[in-house]
C-alpha positions in Angstrom: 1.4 14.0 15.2 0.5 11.0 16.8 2.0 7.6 14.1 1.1 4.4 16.0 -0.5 2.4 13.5 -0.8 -1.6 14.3 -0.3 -4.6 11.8 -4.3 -4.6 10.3 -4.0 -0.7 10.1 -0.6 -0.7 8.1 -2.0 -3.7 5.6 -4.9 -1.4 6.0 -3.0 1.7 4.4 -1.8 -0.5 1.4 -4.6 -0.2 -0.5 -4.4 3.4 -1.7 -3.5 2.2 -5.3 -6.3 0.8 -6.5 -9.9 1.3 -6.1 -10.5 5.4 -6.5 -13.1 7.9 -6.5 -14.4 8.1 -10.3 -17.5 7.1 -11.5 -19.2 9.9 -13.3 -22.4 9.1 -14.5 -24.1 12.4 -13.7 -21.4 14.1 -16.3 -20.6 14.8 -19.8 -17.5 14.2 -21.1 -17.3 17.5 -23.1 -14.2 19.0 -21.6 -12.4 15.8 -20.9 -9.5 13.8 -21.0 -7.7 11.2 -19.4 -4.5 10.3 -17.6 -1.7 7.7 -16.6 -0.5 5.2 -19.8 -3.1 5.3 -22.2 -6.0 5.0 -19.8 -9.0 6.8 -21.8 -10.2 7.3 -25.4 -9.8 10.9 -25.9 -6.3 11.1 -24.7 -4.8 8.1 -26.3 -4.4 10.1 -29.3 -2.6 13.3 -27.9 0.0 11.6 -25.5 2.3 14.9 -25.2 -0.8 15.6 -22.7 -1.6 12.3 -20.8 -0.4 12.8 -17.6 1.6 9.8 -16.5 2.3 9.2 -13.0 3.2 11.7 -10.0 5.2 10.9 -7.6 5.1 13.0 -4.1 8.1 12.4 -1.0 10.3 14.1 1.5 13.7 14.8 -0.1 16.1 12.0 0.9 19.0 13.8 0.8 17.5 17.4 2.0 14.9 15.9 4.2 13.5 19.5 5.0 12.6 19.7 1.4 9.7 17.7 -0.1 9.8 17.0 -4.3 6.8 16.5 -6.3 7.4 14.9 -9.7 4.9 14.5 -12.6 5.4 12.6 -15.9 4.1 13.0 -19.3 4.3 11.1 -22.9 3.6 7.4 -22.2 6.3 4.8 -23.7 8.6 7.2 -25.6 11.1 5.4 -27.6 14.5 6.7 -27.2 15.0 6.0 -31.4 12.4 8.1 -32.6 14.0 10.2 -34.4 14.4 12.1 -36.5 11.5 14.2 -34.8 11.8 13.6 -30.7 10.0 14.6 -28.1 8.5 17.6 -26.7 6.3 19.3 -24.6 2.8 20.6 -26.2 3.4 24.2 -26.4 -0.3 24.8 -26.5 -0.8 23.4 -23.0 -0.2 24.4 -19.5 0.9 21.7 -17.3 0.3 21.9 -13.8 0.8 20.4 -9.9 -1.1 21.3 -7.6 -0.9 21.0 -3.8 -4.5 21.0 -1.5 -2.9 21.9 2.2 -6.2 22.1 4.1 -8.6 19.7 3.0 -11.1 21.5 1.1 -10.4 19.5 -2.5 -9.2 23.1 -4.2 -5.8 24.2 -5.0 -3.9 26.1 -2.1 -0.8 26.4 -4.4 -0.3 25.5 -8.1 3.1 25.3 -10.0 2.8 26.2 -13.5 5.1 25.2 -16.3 4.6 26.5 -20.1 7.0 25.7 -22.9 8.1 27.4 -26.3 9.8 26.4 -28.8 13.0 27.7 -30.4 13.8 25.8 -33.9 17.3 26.6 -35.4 16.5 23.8 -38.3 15.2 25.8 -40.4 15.2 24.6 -43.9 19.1 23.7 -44.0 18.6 20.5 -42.0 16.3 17.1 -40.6 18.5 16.8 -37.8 18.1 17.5 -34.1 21.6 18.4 -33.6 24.4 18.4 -35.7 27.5 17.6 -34.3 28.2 16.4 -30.4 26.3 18.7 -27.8 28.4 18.2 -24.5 26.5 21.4 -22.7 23.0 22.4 -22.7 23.5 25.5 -24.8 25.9 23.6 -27.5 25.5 25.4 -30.8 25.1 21.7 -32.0 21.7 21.2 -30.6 19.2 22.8 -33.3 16.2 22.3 -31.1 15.3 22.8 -27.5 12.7 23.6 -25.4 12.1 26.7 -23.0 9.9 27.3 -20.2 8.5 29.4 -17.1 7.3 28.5 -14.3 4.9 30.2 -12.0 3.4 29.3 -8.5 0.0 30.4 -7.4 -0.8 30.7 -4.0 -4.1 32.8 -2.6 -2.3 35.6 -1.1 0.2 36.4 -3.5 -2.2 35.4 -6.7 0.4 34.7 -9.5 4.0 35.2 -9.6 7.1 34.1 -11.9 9.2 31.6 -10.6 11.1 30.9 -13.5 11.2 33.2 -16.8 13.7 31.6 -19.2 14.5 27.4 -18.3 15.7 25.5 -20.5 14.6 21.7 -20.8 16.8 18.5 -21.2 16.8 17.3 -24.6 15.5 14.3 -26.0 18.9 11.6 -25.7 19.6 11.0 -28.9 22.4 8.6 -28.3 26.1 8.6 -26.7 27.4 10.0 -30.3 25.3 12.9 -29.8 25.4 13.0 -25.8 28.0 11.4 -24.7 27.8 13.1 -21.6 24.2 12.7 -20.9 23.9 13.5 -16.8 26.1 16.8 -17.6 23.3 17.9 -19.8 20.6 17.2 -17.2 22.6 18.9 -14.5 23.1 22.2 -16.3 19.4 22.2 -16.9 18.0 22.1 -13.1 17.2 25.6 -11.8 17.8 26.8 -8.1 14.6 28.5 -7.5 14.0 31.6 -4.6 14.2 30.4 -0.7 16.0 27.8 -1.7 14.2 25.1 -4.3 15.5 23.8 -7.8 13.1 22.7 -11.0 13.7 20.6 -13.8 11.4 19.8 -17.4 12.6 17.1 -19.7 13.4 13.7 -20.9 13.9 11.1 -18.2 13.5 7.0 -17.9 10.2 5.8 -17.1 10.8 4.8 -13.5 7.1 2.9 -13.3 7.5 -0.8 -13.3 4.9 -3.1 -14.1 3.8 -6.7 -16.0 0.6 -5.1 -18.2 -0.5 -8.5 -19.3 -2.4 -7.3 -16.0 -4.9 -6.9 -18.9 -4.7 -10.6 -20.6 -7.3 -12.0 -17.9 -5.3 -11.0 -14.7 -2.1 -11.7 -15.7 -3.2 -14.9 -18.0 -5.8 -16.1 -15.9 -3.6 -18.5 -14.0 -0.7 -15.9 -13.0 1.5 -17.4 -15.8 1.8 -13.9 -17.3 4.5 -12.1 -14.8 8.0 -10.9 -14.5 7.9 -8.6 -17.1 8.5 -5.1 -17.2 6.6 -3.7 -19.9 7.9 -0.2 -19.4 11.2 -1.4 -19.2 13.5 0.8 -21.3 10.9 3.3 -22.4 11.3 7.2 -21.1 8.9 9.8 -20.4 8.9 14.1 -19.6 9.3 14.9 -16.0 8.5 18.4 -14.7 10.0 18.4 -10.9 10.2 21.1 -8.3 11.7 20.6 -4.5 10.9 23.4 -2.2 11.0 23.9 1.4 8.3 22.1 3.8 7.0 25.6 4.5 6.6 26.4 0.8 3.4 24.1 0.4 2.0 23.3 4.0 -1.0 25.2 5.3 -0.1 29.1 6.7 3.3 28.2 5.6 4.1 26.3 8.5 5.3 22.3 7.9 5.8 21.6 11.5 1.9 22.7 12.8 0.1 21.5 9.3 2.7 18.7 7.4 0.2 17.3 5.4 -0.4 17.8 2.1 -2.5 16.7 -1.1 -1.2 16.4 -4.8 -2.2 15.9 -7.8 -1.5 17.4 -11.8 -3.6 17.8 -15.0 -3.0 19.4 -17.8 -4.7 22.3 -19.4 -4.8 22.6 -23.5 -5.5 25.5 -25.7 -8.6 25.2 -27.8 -11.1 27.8 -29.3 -12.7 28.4 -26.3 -9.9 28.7 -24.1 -8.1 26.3 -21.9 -9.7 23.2 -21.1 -8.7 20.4 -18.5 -7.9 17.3 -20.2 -5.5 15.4 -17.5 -6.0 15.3 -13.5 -3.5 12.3 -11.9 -3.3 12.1 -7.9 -2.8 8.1 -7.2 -1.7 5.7 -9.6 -3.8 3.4 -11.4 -7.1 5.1 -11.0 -8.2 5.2 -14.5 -6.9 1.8 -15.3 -8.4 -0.1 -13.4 -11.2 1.2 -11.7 -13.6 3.9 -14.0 -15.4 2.1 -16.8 -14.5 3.1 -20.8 -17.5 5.3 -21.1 -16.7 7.4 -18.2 -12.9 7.6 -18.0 -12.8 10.8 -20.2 -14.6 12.9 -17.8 -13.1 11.7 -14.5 -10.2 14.1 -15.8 -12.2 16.8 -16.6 -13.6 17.4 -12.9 -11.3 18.8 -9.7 -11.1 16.6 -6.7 -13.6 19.1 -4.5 -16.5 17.8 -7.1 -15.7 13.9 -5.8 -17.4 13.4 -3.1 -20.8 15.2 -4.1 -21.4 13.0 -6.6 -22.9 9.4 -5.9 -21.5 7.7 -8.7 -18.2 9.3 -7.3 -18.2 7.4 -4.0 -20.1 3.8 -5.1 -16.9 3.4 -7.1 -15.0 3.5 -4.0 -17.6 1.6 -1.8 -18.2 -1.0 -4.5 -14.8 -1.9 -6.3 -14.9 -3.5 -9.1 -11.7 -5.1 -9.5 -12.1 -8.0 -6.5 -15.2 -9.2 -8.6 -13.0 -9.5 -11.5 -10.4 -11.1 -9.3 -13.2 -13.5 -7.4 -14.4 -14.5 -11.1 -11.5 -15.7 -12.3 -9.4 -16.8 -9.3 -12.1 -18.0 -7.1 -10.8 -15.4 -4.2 -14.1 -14.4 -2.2 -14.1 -10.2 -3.1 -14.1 -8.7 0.9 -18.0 -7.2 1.7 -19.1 -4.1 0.7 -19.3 -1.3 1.3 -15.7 -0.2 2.0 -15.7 2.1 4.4 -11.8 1.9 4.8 -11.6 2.2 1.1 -13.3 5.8 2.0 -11.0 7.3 4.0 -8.1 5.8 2.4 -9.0 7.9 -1.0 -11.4 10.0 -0.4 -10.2 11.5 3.1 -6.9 10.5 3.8 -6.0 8.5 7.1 -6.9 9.9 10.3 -9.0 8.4 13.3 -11.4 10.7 13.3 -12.2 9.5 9.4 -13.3 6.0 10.1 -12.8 2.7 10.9 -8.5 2.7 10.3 -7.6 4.0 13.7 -4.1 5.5 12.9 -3.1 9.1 12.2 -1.3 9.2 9.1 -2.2 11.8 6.0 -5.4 13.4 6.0 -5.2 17.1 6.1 -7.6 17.4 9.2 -4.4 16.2 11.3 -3.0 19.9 10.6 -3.6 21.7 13.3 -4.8 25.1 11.4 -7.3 23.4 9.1 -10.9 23.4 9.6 -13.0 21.0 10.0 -15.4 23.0 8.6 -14.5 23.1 5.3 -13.0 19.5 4.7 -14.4 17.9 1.5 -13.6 14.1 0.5 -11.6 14.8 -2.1 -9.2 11.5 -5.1 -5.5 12.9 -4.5 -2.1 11.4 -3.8 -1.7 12.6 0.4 1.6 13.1 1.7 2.4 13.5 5.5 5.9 15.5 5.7 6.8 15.1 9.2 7.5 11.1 8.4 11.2 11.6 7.7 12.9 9.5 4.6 13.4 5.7 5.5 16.5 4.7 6.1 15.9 1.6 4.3 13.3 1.9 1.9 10.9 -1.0 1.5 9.0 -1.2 -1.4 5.7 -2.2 0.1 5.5 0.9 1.7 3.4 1.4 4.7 1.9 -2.1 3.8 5.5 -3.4 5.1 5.7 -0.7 7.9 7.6 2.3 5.9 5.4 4.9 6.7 7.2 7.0 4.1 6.5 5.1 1.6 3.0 4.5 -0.3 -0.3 5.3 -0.2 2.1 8.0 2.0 2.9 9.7 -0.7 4.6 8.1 -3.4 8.5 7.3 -4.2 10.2 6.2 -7.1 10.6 2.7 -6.1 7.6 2.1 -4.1 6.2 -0.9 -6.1 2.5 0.4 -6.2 0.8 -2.4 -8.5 2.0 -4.9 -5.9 0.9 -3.3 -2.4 -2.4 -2.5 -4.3 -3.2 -6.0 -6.0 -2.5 -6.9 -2.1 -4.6 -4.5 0.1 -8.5 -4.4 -2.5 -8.7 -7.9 -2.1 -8.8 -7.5 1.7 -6.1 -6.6 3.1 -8.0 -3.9 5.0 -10.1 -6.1 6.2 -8.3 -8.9 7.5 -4.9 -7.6 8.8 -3.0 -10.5 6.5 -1.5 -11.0 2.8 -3.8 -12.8 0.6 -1.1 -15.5 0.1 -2.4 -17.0 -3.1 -1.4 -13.5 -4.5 1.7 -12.8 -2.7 4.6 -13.1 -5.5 2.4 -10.4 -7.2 3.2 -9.2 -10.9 7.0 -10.8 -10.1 8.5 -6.9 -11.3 9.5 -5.4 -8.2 12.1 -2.6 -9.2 12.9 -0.3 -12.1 15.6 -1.7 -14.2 17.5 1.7 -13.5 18.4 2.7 -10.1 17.1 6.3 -8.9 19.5 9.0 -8.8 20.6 10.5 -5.4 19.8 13.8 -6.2 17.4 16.1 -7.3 15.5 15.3 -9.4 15.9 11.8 -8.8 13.9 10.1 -11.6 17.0 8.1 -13.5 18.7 9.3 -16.6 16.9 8.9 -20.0 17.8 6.1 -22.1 18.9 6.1 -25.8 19.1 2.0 -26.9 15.8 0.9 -28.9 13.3 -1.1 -26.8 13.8 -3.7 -29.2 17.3 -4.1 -28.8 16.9 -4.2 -24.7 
């Protein structure tokens, strides 16, 4: 796989944060829902189901792995007691991996949860005593799950029958051993992959008075991290290459596309009421009125609907920016802004002439069949950087994203970068170049599986 990309194509492949395929005027919102912090009416109101971010990367420390992470329950605060946080029982929560191009499925992981309540009507509390292991007779309430993976040849097979997921932290009195708890809960899986569910630290940083005028109108609003110190539920898996590329070979077909939703029980069965593939999609780029049905949709539907495609063509955000800033908004249409989202990278796509993470670069796929499909695209024969950057490919780490996505790629600033030309002009808009001013999670990543840092238990307040 050919990766010479040149300085106008790497600036070029910044821009995969922002400016997305969802404009669904030709749809009803009936089944819908909505994804990533709060983004859309109908799922404000039943966070244990809006899908937060997912996160997609070749293992750094087993590089012939690749781990796909998705979060859940925007802004959890650790004190929120005495009732904590959970899974929705009701609701099947899924990622999905597309490994030739066609905008469907090629293999799905599955978790479901259940419940098992030792409270009874003896107690409020979530544990009683100290719980130093994950099956301490102290903790009154935990989770369970199992995990299945789809795949078209084998249909659907259990993974996982009885996990167990990592608590809510309830504080160092309760868990004073909080990374022992998360440890015992991972799962080594068949051929050689592990799984996790449960409580974690919101690793997404960001300033969200983003939403004040652009940051106060003036960029006077920056430098804070308004996730800082909430945490979130993670469902991880890591598998082998093989596990998820096209005819199970990694080396022929590396690229992959991802993306989760979640499915919810109602009367008339289960509904879709999440999808999430890149970050910030519904925030800043599908209007109010059709944010709900964005989610109800699967990426093959994008590209055949107009409204679909005008969203990425015509962008709205660099007329907000140009309004209030005075920053000309680049020409449109965006053609690069198509094959960034809607195909992934590849010369044969359009006008970025690099080879990156389009599934037509896999050398089984066909041609054929390839639909323009929204999902996060990973190529996983890039190997882990060294020495991360977290720019991504905007600052030449081809690992990093719209490759994929890591933990500490700092996606609000490469994308803020790359719609207001970036693409276009192979340079930095400089009057925009210190960004939001929050460049890193306040908590390191971990160096192993699953990565996403340890779950805090000190009130946001008191941060």
């Amino acid at each position: 796989m050919e990766l010479r990309i040149n300085r106008r194509a790497l600036l070029a492949l910044g821009v995969a944060g922002v400016v997305a395929a969802s404009s669904l005027t030709l749809l009803r919102p009936e089944a819908g829902g909505a994804s990533s912090h709060r983004e859309a009416p109908l799922i404000a109101g039943d966070p244990r189901n809006d899908n937060t971010d997912v996160y997609a990367f070749v293992s750094p420390d087993r590089p012939d792995t690749v781990t796909l992470i998705a979060n859940w329950i925007p802004f959890e605060e650790p004190a929120g007691g005495p009732n904590f946080y959970t899974f929705d029982t009701r609701s099947r929560y899924n990622i999905k991996i597309d490994n030739n191009g066609n905008g469907l499925p090629d293999v799905t992981y599955q978790w479901t949860f259940r419940d098992e309540d030792r409270r009874g009507a003896s107690t409020f509390l979530y544990n009683n005593g100290p719980v130093t292991s994950i099956g301490d007779e102290n903790l009154l309430f935990r989770q369970r799950y199992t995990l299945k993976k789809f795949t078209a040849r084998d249909g659907w097979t259990t993974v996982v029958k009885d996990g167990v997921v990592a608590p809510s932290n309830t504080g160092a009195a309760s868990m004073p051993d909080y990374g022992r708890l998360r440890a015992q809960s991972l799962r080594r899986l068949p051929g050689g992959g592990q799984s996790f569910a449960g409580q974690a630290d919101e690793a997404f940083f960001v300033d969200l008075r983003v939403f004040d005028l652009l940051y106060g109108g003036d960029l006077s609003e920056v430098g804070q991290d308004t996730t800082r110190g909430y945490n979130v539920h993670s469902i991880a898996i890591q598998v082998p290459k093989d596990e998820v590329a096209l005819k199970g070979d990694a080396r022929r077909n590396p690229v992959i596309g991802v993306w989760s939703t979640t499915e919810k029980w109602s009367p008339g069965g289960y509904r879709q009421v999440s999808r999430l593939g890149n970050p910030l999609v519904n925030e800043v780029v599908v209007p109010a009125a059709l944010k709900d049905t964005f989610n109800a949709i699967s990426p093959d539907k994008d590209a055949g609907i107009p409204a679909v495609v005008k969203r990425v063509t015509h962008p709205e955000l660099p007329k907000l920016v140009e309004g209030i800033y005075k920053i000309p908004a680049p020409k449109t249409p965006r053609a690069d802004l198509v094959e960034i989202f809607l195909t992934g990278i590849a010369k044969a796509n359009g006008p970025i002439k690099a080879d990156l993470n389009s599934q037509i670069l896999n050398r089984d796929a066909d041609p054929r069949a390839f639909r323009p499909s929204e999902m996060l695209r990973l190529n996983m024969a890039v190997p882990p950087a060294r020495d991360p950057n977290r720019l991504g490919v905007l600052a030449g780490d081809l690992q990093g994203f719209p490759n994929g996505r890591r933990l500490g790629d700092d996606v609000v600033d490469i994308s803020l970068q790359a719609v207001e030309g970036a693409a276009l002009t192979g340079k930095p808009v400089d009057a925009l170049a210190a960004g939001d001013k929050v460049d890193a999670n306040d908590k390191p990543s971990q160096p192993h599986f699953p990565y996403i840092p340890l779950p805090g238990s000190a009130a946001v307040s008191q941060r």
